[in-house]
N, C-alpha and C positions, 0 to 999 in steps of 0.2 A: 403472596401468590399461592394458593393452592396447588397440593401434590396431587390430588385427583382431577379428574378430567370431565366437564359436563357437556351433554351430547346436546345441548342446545347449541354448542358453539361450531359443531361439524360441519361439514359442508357436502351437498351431495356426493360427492367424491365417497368421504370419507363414511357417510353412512352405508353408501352403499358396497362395504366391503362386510358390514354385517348379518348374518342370518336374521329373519326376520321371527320375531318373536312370538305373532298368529299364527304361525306357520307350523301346521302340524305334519309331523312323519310318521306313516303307520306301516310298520310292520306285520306281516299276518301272513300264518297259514292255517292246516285245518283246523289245529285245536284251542287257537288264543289269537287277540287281536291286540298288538303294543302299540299305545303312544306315544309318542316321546316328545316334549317340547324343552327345546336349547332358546337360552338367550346368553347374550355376552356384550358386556362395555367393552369401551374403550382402554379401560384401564389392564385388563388383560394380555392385551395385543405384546409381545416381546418385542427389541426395540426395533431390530433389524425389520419385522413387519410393518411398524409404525413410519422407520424412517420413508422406504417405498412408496407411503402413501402420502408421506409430507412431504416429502422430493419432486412429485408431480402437481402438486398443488400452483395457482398463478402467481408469479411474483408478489403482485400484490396485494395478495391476504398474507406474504408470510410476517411482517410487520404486527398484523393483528394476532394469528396465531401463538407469535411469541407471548402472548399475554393469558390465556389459557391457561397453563399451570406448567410449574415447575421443570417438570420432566419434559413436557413442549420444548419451553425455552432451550433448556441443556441440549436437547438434540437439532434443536435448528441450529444452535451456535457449533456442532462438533464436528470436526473433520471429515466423518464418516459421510455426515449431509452434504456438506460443499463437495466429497468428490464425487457424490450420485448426482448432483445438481451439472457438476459440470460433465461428465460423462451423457446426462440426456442433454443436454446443451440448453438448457433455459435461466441459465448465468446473465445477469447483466451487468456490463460495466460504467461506471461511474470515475467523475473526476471529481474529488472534495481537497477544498484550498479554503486553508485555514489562516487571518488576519493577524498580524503579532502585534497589531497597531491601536486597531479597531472592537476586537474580538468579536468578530463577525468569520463565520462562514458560510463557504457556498458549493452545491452540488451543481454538474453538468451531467446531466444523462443523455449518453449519446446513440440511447436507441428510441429515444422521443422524436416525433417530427421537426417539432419547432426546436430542439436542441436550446434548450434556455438556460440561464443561470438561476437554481432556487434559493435566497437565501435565509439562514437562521443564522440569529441570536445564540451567539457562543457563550452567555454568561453563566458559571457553573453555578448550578442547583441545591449541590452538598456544601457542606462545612468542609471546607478546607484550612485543618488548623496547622499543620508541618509550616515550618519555616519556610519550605523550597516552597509555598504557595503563595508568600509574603506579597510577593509583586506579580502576579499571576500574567502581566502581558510582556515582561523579562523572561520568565519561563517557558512563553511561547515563543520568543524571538530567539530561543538557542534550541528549539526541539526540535527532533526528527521525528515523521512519520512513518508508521509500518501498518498495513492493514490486513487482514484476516478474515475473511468475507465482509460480513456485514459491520466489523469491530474495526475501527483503528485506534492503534497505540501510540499514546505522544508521549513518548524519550526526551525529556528534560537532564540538565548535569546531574541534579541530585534528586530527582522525581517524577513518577509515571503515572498517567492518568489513559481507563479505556472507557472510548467514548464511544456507543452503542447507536450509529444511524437511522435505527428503525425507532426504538423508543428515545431519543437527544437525551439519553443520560452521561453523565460522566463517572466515573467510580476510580480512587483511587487502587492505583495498582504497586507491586514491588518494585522500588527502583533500580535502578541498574549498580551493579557492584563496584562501578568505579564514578567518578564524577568527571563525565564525560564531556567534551563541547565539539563541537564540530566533527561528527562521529562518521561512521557506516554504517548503515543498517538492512537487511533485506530480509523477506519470509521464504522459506527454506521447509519445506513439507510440515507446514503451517505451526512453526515455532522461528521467532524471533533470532537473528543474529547480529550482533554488533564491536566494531573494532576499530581501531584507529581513535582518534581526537585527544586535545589536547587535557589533560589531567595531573594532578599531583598525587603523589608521582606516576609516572608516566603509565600508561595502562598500555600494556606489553601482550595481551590475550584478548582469544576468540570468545564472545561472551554468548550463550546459549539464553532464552528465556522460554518455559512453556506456558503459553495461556491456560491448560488446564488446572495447572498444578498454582501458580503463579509464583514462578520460584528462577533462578536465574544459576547457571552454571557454568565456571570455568572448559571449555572444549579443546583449545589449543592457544600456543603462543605465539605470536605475529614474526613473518621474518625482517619486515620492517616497520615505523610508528610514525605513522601519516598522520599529519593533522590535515583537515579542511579536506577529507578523501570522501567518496560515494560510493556506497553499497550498491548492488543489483545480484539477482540469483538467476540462473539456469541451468535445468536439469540434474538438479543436486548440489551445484557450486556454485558459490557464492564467493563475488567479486568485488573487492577492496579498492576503489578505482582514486587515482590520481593524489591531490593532498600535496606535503610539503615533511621534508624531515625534521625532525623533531626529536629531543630525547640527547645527546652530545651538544649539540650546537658548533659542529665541527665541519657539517656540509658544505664541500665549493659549489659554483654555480654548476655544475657538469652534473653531481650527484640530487641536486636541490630540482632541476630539468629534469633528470629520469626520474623522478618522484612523481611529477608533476604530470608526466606523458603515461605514466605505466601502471598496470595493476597485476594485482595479486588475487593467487584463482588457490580457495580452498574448499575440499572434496567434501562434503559434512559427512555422508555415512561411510568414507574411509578412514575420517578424521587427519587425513595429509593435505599439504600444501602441494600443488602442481608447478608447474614452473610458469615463472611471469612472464606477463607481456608487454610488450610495448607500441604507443601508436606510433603508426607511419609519420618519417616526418617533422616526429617532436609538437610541440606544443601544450598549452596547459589543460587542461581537460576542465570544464567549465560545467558541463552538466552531463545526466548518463541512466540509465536504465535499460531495461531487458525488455522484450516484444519476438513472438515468435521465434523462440528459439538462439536468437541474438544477444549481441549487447551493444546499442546504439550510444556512442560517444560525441557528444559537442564539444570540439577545440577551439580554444584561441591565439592567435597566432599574432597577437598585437596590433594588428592590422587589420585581422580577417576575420571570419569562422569557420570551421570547417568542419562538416558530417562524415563519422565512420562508423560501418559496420562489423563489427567483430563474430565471426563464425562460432557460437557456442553449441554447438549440435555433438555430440561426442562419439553420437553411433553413426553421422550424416557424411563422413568421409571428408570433411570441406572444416573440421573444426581447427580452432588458431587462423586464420585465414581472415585479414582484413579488405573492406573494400570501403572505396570512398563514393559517399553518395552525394543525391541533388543536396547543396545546404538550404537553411532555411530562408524565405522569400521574408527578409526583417525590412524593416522602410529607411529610407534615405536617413531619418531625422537619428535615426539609432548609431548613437560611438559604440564601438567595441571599447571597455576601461571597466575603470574597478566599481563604477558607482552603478551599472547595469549587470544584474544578476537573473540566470536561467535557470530555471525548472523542469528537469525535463522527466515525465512518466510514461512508462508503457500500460495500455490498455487494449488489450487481446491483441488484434492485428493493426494496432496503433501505435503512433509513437507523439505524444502527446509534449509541445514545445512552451513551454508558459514563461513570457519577457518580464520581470519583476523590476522593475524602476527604483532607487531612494528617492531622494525628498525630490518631486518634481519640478516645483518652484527653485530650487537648486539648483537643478540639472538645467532650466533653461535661460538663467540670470547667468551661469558660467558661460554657459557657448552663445549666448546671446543671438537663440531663435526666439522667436514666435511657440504662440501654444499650438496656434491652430493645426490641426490633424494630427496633433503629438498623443500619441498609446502611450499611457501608463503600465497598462498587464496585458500584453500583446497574448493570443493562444493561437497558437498553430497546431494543424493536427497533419504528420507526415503518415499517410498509407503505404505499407509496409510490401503491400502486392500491387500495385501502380508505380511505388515509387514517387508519388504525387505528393505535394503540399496543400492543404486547403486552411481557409480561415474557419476559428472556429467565434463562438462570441466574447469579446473582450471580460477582464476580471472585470466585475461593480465596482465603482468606485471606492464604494466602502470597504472593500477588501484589500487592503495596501500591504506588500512586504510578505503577500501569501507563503507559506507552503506548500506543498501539493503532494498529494496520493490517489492512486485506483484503488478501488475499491469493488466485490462482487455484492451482489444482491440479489 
């Protein structure tokens, strides 16, 4: 890709921020007459000028623009862009779920009319020679996702890969410092944090990652070692939620339950831990992210499910403050048990509910239904200002055993 910038590629927008180059200015009084002709590239422009005028550009040319040269790319991809982007509010949000089966994914865009599923071919492009790539759909079936506007990062035990939505490339990245499985992860003023899962030996620390640098840093030490826990951020802290003790092996069921019900709230630019929470109630926490301000919990209760909202607003007077909401509208055919697995993502003023099934043909020779009307990848989408549930459209077939993340663009 080219560091310099060629003006065939601009776009009215952007041409017309330039002086026009015919264009003469004349200066004159009695005794002499000046001309003066100015011209000026693109390549001129400093960056904080350039970003203003890539920040308003349509969605979708910025896909193409990354292609442009060098210096394009780097500032579409950098923090400074996504927060001018969302400050004038022309952010869109995206649902991508990733197959650990198939190696297929798929995007939901839910500010398209028809709201459809688009899907690509996940099959990576590079040489992948490391070990941890050996088996490349094992690696997908233990990662976590974390996304970064247009980037999301797949968190494998011992290997990271960032996969670039607007060009489907994949590029290896630094992996995480410990060899992680069943982790937390969340973005936190657009650097990676992750904690909790099960490891040898035991990973006992807050683990920092910056996209720019691509480098990973010790931050703090955990006050307890969750395995099977979920990450979500808001408003600077970031939220260790639910998991199982780990690390003695000395847990009664009393302590093994407050694991399971409760999370742990760390400040990232205080670098302290707050004091934990726990859900109303009891129960296992099953799935969980952040939406307006919140942090929306799906629990199981052996029997049931149940929705709650947790008050994360810190200056909104109402923060630590749980309430319990509508649950989700799931179908008759659906057992709450260990072989049905939830997804749950926040996207803006959403709260995005994705049902993740094992082996179908399993699930329905055990309880000995019928297939017919049986959801494999249920999505639900709960609105955060109604309070309402709606359907959204089921995962493709082809995507079995998804993951799932938001994503901006």
């Amino acid at each position: 890709m080219s560091e310099s910038c060629n003006s065939r590629h601009f776009s009215w927008l952007m041409k017309s921020c330039f002086p026009n180059p015919n264009h003469d200015y004349h200066s004159s009084n009695t005794h002499q007459s000046i001309t003066t002709t100015t011209t000026t590239d693109i390549s001129s422009l400093p960056d904080d000028l350039l970003l203003e005028c890539l920040s308003r550009v349509p969605s979708s040319t910025l896909p193409s623009l990354s292609f442009v040269c060098r210096r394009w790319s780097r500032l579409l991809l950098s923090p400074s862009f996504l927060h001018l982007r969302r400050h004038l509010h022309p952010l869109h949000h995206s649902l991508f779920a990733l197959s650990s089966t198939t190696v297929h994914s798929g995007t939901l865009h839910f500010d398209d009319a028809c709201c459809s599923w688009i899907l690509h071919p996940f099959n990576p492009s590079l040489p992948l020679h490391s070990h941890a790539f050996a088996n490349f759909q094992s690696f997908l079936s233990q990662a976590r996702l974390s996304a970064i506007g247009p980037r999301i990062f797949i968190m494998g035990r011992n290997a990271m890969l960032r996969y670039d939505t607007w060009t489907r490339i994949l590029v290896p990245r630094t992996p995480m410092l410990f060899c992680r499985k069943k982790f937390a992860s969340a973005v936190v003023a657009s650097k990676i944090y992750v904690a909790g899962g099960a490891s040898r030996p035991p990973a006992v620390t807050v683990d920092e990652y910056d996209p720019e640098t691509d480098t990973w840093r010790v931050v703090s030490h955990v006050p307890r070692i969750r395995y099977g826990c979920i990450g979500a951020s808001v408003e600077g802290v970031f939220y260790v939620i639910g998991g199982l003790k780990i690390g003695d092996g000395t847990a009664g069921g009393r302590e093994a339950h407050l694991y399971a019900s409760s999370m742990d709230l760390y400040d990232v630019e205080a670098r302290a831990w707050l004091r934990s929470r726990a859900l109303p109630g009891g129960g296992c926490v099953v799935a969980a992210c952040a939406a307006m301000g919140h942090v929306y919990v799906l629990a199981n209760h052996a029997v049931e499910l149940s929705f709650w909202r947790f008050d994360a607003r810190r200056n909104g007077g109402g923060f630590g403050e749980w309430s319990r909401m509508k649950g989700p509208p799931l179908p008759g055919q659906v057992r709450v048990d260990s072989r049905v697995k939830f997804s749950c993502v926040g996207a803006e003023d959403k709260v995005v509910l994705v049902q993740v099934m094992g082996c179908i043909d399993d699930l329905l020779r055990r309880s000995g239904r019928s297939s017919r009307g049986f959801k494999q990848s249920l999505v639900l989408v709960y609105h955060t200002a109604s309070g309402d549930w709606t359907r959204a459209p089921d995962l493709p077939e082809v995507i079995q055993r998804a993951t799932c993340v938001d994503f901006e663009s």
